[in-house]
N, C-alpha and C positions, 0 to 999 in steps of 0.2 A: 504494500500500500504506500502511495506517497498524497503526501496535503502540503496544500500551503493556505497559510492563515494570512489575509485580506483585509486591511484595516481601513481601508479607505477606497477612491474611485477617481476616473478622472478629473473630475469636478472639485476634488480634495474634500468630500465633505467626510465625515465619520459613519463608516459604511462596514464593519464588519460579518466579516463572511467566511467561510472554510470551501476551497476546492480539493475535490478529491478523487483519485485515480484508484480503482480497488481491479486487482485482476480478477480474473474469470477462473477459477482455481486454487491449489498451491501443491506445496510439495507434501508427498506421501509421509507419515510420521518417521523413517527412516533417512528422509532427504537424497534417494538416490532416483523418484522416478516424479515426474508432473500429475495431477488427477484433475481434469477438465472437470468443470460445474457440471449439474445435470440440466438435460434440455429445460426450456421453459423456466427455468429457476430464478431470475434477473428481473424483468420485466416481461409482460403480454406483450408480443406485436403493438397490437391494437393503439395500448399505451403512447407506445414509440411511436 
């Protein structure tokens, strides 16, 4: 996961906010293999 924390805007006014990047998985409790999310798990289509 990575975030960065947003204090402000262009405009300079006092705007805080958090963006944040989460992958779609992570590594198997052993750390030697990837385990992809399961289908449908994130968001509906629909949503998006």
């Amino acid at each position: 996961m990575t975030s960065v924390l947003h204090t402000g805007c262009s405009t300079m006014t006092h705007h805080p906010h958090v963006h944040v990047i989460v992958p779609s998985g992570g590594l198997s409790p052993d750390g030697t293999r990837w385990i992809a999310r399961r289908p449908g798990l994130f968001l509906p289509v629909k949503v998006l």
